[in-house]
C-alpha positions in Angstrom: -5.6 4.4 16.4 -5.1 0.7 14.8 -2.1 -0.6 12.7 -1.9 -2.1 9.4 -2.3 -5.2 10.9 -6.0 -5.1 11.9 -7.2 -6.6 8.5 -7.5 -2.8 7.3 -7.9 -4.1 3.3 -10.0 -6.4 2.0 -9.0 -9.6 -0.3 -10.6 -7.9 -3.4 -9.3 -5.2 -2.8 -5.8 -6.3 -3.0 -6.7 -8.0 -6.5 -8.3 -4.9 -7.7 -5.0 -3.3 -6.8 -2.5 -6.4 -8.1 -4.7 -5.2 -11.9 -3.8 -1.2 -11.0 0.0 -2.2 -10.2 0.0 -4.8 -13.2 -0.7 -1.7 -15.5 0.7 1.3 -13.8 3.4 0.5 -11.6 5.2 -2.9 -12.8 7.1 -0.3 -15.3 9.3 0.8 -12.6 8.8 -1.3 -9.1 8.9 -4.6 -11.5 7.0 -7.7 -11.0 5.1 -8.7 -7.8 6.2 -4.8 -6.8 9.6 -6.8 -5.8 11.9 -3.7 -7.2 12.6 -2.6 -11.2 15.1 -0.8 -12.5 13.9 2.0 -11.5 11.7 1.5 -9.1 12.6 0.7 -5.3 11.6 -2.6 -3.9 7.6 -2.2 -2.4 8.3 -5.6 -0.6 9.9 -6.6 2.6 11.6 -5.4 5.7 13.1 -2.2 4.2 10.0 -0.8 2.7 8.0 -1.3 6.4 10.7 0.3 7.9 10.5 3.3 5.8 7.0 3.8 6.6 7.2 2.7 10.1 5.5 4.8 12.8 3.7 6.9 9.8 0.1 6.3 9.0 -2.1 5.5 6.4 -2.7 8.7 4.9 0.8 9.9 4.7 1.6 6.8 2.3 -1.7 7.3 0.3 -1.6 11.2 0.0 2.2 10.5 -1.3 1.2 8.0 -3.9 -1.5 9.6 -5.2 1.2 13.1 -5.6 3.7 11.5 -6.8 3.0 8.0 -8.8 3.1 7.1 -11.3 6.2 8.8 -11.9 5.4 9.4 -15.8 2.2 10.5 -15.0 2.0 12.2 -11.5 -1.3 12.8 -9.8 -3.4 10.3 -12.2 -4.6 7.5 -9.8 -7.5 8.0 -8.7 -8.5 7.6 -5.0 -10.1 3.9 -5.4 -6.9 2.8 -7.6 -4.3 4.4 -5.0 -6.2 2.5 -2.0 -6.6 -0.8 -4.5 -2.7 -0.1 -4.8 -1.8 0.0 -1.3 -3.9 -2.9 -0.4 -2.0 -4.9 -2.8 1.2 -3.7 -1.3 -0.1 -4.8 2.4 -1.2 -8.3 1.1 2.6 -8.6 -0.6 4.0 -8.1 2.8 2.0 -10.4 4.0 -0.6 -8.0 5.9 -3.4 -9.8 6.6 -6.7 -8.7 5.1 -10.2 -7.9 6.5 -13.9 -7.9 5.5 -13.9 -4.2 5.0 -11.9 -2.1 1.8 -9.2 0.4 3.2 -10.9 3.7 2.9 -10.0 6.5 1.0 -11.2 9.3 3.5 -7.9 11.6 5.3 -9.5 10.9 8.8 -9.7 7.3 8.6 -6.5 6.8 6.4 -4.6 9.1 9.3 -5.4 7.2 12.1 -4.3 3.7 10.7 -0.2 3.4 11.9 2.5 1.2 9.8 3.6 -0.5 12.3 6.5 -3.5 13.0 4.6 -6.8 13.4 3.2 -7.7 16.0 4.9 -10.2 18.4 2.2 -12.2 18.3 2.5 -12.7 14.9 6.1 -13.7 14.6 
């Protein structure tokens, strides 16, 4: 098992994701993912906390169901992971070398997790 924060996402990643959320999710979650009217914030404490102690896969398997909300089911597996890496990087997640996969088994065994206290 590893947690969010061992650099789990790459850097272009994340941009490839900030041109996903730009197009498909700024509708309802707003700007910079920072809440819409529609959309809960995808930024900060709160949002960790709701997905605190779940992993990886639980997050992408429920974005890739159930966003966007006009058009459920319609991201592909590259875009939903390009998504969530963009998410991480907004919450200030450091990144790694390596993309965040897209594969249940790897995605299931990567933990949200509070930071570490190391990193306060």
């Amino acid at each position: 098992m590893s947690t969010i924060w061992s650099g789990v996402y790459s850097g272009a990643q994340a941009y490839r994701g900030e041109k996903v959320a730009d197009t498909t999710c700024i509708g309802c979650h707003g700007p910079k993912l920072d809440g819409g009217d529609s959309g809960p914030k995808l930024v900060g404490e709160a949002f960790l906390a709701n997905w605190s102690s779940q992993s990886m896969g639980v997050m992408f398997d429920w974005i890739r169901e159930a966003m966007p909300a006009e058009a459920p089911g319609t991201l592909s597996k590259d875009d939903t992971a390009a998504v969530i890496a963009y998410i991480l990087q907004l919450n200030k997640i450091p990144a790694g070398k390596q993309d965040l996969s897209t594969e249940p088994e790897v995605l299931g065994r990567i933990i949200v997790a509070d930071k570490p206290k190391d990193r306060q």
